[in-house]
Every structure is written in C-alpha cells, then in structure tokens.
C-alpha positions in Angstrom: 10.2 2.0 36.0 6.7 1.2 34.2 6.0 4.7 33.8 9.4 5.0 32.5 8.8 2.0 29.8 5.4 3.3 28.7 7.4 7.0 27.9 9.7 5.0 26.0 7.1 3.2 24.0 5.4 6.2 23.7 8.8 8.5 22.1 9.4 5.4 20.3 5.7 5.9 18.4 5.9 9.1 18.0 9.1 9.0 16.0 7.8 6.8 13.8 4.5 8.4 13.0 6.7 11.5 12.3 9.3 9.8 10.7 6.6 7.7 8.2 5.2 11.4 6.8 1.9 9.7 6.3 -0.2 11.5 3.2 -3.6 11.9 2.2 -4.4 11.7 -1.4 -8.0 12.5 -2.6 -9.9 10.5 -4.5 -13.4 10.7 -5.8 -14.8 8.2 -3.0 -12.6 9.6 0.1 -9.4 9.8 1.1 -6.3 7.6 0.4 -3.9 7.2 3.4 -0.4 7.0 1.7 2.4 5.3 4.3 6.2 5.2 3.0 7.6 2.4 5.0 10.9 1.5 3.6 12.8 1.2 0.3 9.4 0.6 -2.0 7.6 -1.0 1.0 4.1 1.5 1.2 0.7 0.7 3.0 -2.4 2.2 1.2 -5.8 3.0 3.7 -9.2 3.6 1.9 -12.5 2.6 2.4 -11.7 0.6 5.7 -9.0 -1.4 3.9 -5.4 -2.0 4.6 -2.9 -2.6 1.8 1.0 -3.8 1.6 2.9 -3.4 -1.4 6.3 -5.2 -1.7 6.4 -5.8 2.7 9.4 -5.5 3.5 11.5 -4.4 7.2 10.5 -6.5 9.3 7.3 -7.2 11.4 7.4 -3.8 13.5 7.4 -1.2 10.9 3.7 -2.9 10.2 2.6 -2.7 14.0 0.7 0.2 14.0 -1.1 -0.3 11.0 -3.8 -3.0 10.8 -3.8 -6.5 9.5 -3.7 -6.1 6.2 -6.1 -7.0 3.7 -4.5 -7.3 0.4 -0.9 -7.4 0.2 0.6 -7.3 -3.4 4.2 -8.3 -4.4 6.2 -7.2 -7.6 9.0 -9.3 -7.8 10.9 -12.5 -6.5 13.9 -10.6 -4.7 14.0 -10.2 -1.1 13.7 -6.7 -0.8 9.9 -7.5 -2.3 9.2 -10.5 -1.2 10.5 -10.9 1.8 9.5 -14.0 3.8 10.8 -12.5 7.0 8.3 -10.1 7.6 5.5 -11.9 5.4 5.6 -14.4 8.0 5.6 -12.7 10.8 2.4 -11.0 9.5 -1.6 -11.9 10.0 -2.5 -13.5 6.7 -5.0 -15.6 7.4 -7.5 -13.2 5.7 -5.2 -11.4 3.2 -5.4 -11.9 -0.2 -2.5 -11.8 -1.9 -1.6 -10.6 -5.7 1.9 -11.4 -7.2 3.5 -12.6 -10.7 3.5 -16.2 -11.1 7.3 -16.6 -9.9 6.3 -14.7 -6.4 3.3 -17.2 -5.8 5.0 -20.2 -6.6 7.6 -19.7 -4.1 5.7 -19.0 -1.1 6.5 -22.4 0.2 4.8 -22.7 3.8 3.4 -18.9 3.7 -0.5 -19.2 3.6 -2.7 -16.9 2.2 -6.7 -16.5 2.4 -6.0 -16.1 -1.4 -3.3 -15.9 -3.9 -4.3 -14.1 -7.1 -1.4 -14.9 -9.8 -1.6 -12.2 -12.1 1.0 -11.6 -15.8 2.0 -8.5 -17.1 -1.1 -7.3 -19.0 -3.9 -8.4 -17.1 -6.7 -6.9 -14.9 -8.9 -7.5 -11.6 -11.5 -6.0 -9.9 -10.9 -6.6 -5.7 -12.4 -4.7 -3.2 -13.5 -2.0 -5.4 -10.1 -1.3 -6.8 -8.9 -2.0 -10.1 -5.5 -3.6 -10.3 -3.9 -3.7 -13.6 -0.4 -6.1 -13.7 1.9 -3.6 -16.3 5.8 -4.9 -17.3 8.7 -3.8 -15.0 12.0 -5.2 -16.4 15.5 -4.1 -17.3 17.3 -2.5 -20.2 18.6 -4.2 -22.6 16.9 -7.4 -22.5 19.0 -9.8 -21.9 19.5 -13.8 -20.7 21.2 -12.5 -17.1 18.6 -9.6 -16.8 18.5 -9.0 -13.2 14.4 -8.1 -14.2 13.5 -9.8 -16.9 10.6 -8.8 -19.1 7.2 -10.8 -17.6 9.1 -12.0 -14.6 7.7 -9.3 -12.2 5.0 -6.9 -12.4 4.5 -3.2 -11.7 0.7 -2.0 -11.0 -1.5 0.4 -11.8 -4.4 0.9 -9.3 -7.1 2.6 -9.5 -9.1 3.6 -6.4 -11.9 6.5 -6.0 -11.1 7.0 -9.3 -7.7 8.2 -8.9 -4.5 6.3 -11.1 -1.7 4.9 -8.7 1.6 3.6 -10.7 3.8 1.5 -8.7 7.0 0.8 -11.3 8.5 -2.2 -9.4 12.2 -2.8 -10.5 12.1 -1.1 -13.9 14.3 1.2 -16.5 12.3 3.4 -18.4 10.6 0.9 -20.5 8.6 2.0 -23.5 5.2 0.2 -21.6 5.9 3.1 -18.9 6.3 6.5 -20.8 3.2 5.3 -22.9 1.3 5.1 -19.1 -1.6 7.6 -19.5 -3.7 9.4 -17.1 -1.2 9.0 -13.5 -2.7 10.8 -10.7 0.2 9.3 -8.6 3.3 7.5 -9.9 5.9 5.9 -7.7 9.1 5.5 -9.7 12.3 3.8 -8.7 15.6 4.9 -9.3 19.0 3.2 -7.9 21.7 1.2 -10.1 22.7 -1.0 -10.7 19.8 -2.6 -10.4 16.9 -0.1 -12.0 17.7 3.1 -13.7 19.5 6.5 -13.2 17.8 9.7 -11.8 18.0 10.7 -15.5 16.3 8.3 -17.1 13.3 8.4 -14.6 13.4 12.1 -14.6 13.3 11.4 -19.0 10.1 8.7 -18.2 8.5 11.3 -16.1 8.4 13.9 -18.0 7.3 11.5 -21.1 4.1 10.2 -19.0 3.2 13.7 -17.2 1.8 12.0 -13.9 0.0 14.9 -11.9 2.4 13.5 -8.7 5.1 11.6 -8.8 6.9 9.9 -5.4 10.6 9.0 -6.1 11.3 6.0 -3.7 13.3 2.5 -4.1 16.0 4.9 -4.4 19.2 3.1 -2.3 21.6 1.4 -4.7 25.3 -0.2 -4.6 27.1 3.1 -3.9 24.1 4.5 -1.6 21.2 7.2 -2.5 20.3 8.2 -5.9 20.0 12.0 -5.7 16.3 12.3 -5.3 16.7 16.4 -5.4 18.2 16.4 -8.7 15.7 15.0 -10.0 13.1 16.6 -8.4 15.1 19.9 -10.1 14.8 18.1 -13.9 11.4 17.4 -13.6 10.5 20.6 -12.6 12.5 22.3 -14.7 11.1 19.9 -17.7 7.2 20.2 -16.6 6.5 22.4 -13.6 2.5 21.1 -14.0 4.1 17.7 -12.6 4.5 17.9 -8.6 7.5 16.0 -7.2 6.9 14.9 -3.6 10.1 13.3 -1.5 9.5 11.6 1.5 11.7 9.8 3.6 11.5 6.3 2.2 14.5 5.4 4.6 13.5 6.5 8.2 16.3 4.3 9.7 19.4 6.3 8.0 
C-alpha cells in the first residue's frame, strides 16, 4: 500500500509538471522560468528568485514551486487576489506589490513588505524593474467592472528582457502605445475584459516579439485562443503567438 501511495503521488506530479508546460525565456542575465498556473495566475524563476503574479487555485498548484519571494497582485477581485490561497502560502519573507485598493484589504494577511504602487510608477526590487501601467475597462464608466487607476497591469523588466502583464483590461490606448515587449500576456474573456478581436487589434498595434493569450475563460466559457492566434499571424507574422494551457483542470 505505501508503495502504492508514493506511485500515486508520483503520477500525480508528473501530470502536473506536464500539464504546467513550463517555458524558458532568455534574457540577457539567464534564463527566465515561465509557469502558467491557472486563469492569469503565473510563477516567474530567475536569478534564484520565485515570483507569483495574481495567486490564485489554491495552495497545491504552488507546492512544487518554492516560497515565493515577491508576489504581485493586479486587482481586488478574487480571481487575483485571492485570500484563499494567499493564506495558505509562506509570506513571511515575501514582499508584496499591489494597487492601493489590493493592499488595503489584506486584513489579517501579513507580508514581509507591501509595496503600494499607482498606475504610472516605477521600482527597482531584486534587480527587476516593475513599472505599475493602467488596466481598466471600456468605456469608462461609474459601474466599470475595472475602473481606470483601480488596478494595475505591469511591465517588468528582467535580464533586460520586457514582460507585459495586462491585468483585467480592453485595449486601452496606454497599451497599444506599450513599446519594446519581449513578452506580453494579454487577457481576453467578456464580459469582463475584451474580445479575441480587440486584443488580436492591441497586438498587432504594440508588435510584442511574444505574446501568451491567457485569462481567457469568460461567462459563456473559452475565448477562442486559435482564432486569434490566426489574426495575429495573419496581421504580423514577425509576432509569435504561444498557447499554453492556462486551464490544466478542464
């Protein structure tokens, strides 16, 4: 029977490890270790650090990754900041980065450090540049289910290589004016973000040299990810459009 569990355990591993399709992305000062999780839930590895964005699942999609330490948040729904999983997770030497909104409602979570950062402003930490950019929705409005400076997207820049992570955005003018992308991360999923169009239309405005579709599951399921993978290539074959399996549970 113990034989039996540890074969189990061991399936069990190896089913996620396939199922994550971990990547490496170059940079100028080694690789970066790219891990979808779930929805727009990644971990980054470089330079012996471990970073969340938007974590998310619960605490066993994290296990076999280390204790993280930076985490950073975009927004104040639960699929983002999820308290769940955040406190089920080692933070007692994380730092944290989040939009005002994310930070003030952490209630009893406790951080090593909480960085509050607004659209529009930088910081240097651990080597990485982390630049707070708008995500919101289209048209701005009192009931926006974004609104404009609520939550942040990112741009990161590590080994000298560009990372955009959109958050929960429409194609905003702040994102097809985004220069220099090595890797962008765009969302697409109504009703809450924006069509496959649209991001297809942002891509192909901003010309990132990779671009990850993900936080692609809306109201009426999964936005079709290969259509536009077809309309950015078909718009700008230099741009390479990588889909990875964002949802390893369906």
């Amino acid at each position: 029977m113990l034989m039996r569990h540890f074969f189990l355990v061991f399936l069990l591993g190896m089913t996620w490890s396939i199922t994550a399709q971990p990547d490496l992305l170059p940079s100028n000062n080694g690789d970066i270790k790219l891990t979808p999780v779930l929805h727009s839930t990644m971990a980054l590895e470089w330079g012996g650090k471990t970073i969340f964005i938007d974590p998310y699942g619960g605490e066993e999609k994290f296990s076999s990754f280390g204790k993280p330490d930076l985490i950073i948040i975009t927004d104040i729904h639960g699929d983002h900041m999820n308290k769940e999983t955040l406190g089920a997770l080692s933070l007692g030497r994380t730092t944290l980065i989040a939009p005002k909104e994310v930070v003030d409602g952490l209630d009893e979570l406790t951080f090593e450090k909480a960085i509050m950062m607004p659209n529009g402003s930088k910081i240097m930490w651990g080597g990485i540049l982390v630049e707070a950019v708008p995500m919101y929705n289209l048209p701005e409005t009192e009931d926006s289910r974004h609104p404009k400076g609520r939550g942040n997207g990112y741009v990161l820049t590590i080994g000298g290589k560009r990372l955009y992570i959109s958050g929960d955005t429409e194609d905003i003018p702040e994102m097809r004016q985004l220069q220099d992308i090595d890797y962008a991360f765009v969302c697409m999923n109504l009703p809450f973000t924006m069509t496959v169009d649209q991001a297809a239309n942002a891509v192909l405005e901003f010309k990132p040299k990779v671009v990850y579709p993900f936080h692609f599951r809306g109201r009426e399921g999964f936005a079709d990810v290969e259509k536009f993978k077809s309309l950015v290539e078909e718009g700008n074959a230099g741009v390479e459009v990588r889909l990875r399996n964002w949802y390893p549970e369906n």
